[in-house]
C-alpha positions in Angstrom: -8.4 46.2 -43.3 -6.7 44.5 -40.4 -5.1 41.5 -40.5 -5.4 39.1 -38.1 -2.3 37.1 -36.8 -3.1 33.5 -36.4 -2.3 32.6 -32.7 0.4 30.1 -32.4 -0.7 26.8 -31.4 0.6 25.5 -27.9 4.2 23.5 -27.8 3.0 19.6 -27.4 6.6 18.5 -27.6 7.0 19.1 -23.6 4.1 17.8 -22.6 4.4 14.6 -25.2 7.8 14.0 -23.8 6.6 14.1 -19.7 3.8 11.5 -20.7 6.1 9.2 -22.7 8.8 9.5 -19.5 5.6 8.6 -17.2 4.9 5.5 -19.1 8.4 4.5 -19.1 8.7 5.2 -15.4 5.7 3.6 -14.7 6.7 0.3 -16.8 10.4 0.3 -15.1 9.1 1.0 -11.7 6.3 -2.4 -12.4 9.3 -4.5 -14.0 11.4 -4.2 -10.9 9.2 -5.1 -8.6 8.3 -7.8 -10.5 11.2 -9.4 -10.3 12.0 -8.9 -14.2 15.9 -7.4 -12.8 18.0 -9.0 -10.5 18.9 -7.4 -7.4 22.5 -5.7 -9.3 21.3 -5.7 -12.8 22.0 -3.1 -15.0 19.5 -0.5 -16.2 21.0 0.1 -19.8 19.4 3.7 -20.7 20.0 2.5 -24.3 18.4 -1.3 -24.2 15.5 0.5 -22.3 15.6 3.1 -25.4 14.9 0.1 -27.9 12.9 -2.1 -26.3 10.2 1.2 -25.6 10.5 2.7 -28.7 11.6 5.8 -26.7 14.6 8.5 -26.9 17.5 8.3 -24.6 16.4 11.6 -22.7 13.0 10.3 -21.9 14.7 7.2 -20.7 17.2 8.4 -18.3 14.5 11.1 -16.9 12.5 8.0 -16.0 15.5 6.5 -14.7 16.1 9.3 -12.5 12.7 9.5 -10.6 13.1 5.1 -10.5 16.7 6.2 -9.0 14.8 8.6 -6.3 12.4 5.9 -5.0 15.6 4.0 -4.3 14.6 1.2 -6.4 17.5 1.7 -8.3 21.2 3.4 -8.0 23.0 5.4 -10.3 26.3 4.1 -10.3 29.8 6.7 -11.2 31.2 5.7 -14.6 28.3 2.7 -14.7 25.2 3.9 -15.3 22.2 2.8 -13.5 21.1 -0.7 -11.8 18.9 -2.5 -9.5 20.3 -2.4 -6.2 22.8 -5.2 -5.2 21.7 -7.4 -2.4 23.2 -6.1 0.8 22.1 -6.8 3.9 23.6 -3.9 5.2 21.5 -1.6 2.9 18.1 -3.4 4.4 19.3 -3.0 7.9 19.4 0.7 7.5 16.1 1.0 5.6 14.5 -1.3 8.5 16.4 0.9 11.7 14.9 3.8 10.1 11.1 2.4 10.1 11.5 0.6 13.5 13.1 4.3 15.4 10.4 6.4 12.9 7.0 4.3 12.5 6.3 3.1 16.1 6.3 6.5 17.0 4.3 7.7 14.8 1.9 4.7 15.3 1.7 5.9 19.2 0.3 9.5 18.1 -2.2 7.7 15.7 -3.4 5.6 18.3 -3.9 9.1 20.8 -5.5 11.6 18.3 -7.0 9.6 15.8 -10.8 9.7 15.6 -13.7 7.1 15.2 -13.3 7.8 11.4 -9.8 7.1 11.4 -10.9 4.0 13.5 -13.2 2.7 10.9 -10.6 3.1 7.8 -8.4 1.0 10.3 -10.9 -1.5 10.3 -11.6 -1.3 6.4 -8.1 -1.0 5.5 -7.7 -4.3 7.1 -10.7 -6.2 5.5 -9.7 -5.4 2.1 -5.6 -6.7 2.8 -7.1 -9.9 4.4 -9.1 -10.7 1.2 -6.6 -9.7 -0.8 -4.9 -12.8 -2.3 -1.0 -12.0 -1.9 -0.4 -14.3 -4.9 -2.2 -14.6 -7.9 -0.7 -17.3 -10.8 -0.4 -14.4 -13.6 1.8 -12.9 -11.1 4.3 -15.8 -10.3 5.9 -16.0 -7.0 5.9 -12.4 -5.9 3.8 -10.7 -4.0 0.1 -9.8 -6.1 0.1 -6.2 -7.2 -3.4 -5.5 -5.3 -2.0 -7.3 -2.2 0.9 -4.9 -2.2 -1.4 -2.0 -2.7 -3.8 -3.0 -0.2 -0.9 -4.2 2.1 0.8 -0.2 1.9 -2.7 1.2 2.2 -2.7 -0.9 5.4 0.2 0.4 6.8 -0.3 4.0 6.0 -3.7 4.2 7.3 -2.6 2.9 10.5 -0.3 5.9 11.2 -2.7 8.4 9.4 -4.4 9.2 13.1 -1.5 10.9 13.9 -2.1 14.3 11.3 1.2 15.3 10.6 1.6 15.3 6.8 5.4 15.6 6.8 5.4 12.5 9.3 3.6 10.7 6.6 5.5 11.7 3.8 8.3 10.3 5.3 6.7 7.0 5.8 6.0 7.1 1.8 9.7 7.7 1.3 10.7 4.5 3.6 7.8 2.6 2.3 9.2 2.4 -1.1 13.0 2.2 -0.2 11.7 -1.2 1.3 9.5 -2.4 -0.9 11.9 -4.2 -3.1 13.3 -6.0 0.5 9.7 -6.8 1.7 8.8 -8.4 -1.8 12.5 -10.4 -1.3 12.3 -11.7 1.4 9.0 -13.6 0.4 11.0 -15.9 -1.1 13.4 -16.7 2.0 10.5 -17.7 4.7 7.5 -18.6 2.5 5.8 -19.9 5.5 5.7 -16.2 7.9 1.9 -15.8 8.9 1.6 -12.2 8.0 -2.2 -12.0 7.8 -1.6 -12.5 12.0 0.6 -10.0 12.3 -1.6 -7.7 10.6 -4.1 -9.0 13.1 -2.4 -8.2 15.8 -1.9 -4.7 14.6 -5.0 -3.8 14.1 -6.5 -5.5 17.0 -4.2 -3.3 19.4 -5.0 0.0 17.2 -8.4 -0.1 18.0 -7.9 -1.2 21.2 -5.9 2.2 22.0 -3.2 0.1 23.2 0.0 2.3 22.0 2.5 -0.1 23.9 1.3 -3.1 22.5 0.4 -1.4 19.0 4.0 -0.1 19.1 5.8 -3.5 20.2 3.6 -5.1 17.8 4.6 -3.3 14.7 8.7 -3.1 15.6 8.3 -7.1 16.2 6.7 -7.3 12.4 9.2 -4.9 11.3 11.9 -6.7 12.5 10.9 -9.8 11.2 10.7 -9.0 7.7 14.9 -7.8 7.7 15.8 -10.7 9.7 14.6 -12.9 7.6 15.9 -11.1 4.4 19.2 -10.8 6.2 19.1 -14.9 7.5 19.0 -13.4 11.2 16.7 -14.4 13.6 13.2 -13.3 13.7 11.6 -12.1 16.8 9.5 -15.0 18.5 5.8 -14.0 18.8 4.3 -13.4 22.5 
């Protein structure tokens, strides 16, 4: 008589580990942009550990894909923390979407189609009935306003149908994030629901110039007030 060899059940251990370093991503990633860390806090791998009920490795995995967002830095001989304010650091982040974006905004507005034309429009709705600030959520930014504000942005340049163009944008998107969400507090008072407007009233115009001047002038605005420069005057 044969004997039949039990087949060994699947390893869960990887797969229980990649889900527990997900959730831990996920809750670092939310507690940063809440505000929960100071810009220059440290991200202790072992506090994390404790507080999550979560090993070290699982911890510093999450830590590492938080660290390649560039919502936080890994530090030699120091671990990991919230980046430190510098205005030098938002400069860069905002040269690179001001040279990259407006560009890329220009090909949307030549090749993008009356589909692309109505997410425009849709895209728009939803951020200007999106509250940006919602009392459970304090004085930063609402987590569906920032959704509906990236969707927004993205949607504007995805006319242009170069995926590796837009994966780049994705890249900048979240290295500014933490700035954007800043600098809320240092000009309370910046009509942004205009400057949206604006954008998407020249998209759909098929005014690239404008579209483009529009977009570096709202850019612009968001690191020179982070920075306590002077924003661009509107037209």
């Amino acid at each position: 008589m044969t004997q039949t060899v039990p087949t060994p059940a699947p390893a869960t251990a990887p797969a229980g580990k990649q889900m527990l370093s997900e959730q831990v991503y996920a809750r670092l990633r939310d507690a940063i942009m809440r505000g929960d860390y100071a810009p220059g806090d440290a991200l202790k791998p072992q506090d994390i550990a404790k507080q999550q009920g979560v090993s070290l490795a699982v911890v510093r995995e999450a830590l590492v894909r938080v660290v390649g967002e560039g919502l936080a830095d890994r530090l030699p001989n120091r671990g990991f923390a919230v980046p430190a304010f510098s205005d030098r650091r938002w400069q860069e982040i905002a040269e690179a979407r001001r040279t990259i974006e407006p560009v890329v905004l220009r090909m949307s507005v030549e090749r993008g189609d009356v589909d692309w034309e109505a997410r425009v429009r849709a895209a728009h709705h939803r951020l200007a009935r999106t509250p940006a600030y919602v009392p459970e959520e304090g004085e930063y930014y609402s987590s569906a306003w920032s959704k509906a504000h990236r969707d927004f942005h993205r949607t504007l340049l995805e006319g242009c149908g170069n995926p590796v163009l837009l994966e780049t944008f994705d890249r900048l998107w979240t290295a500014s994030e933490l700035a954007r969400r800043w600098s809320a507090h240092r000009n309370p008072g910046r009509d942004g629901a205009e400057e949206h407007r604006l954008l998407e009233e020249a998209v759909l115009a098929r005014d690239a110039d404008t579209a483009a001047e529009v977009l570096i002038r709202h850019l612009t605005r968001t690191a020179a007030v982070l920075t306590g420069g002077s924003a661009p005057s509107d037209r």
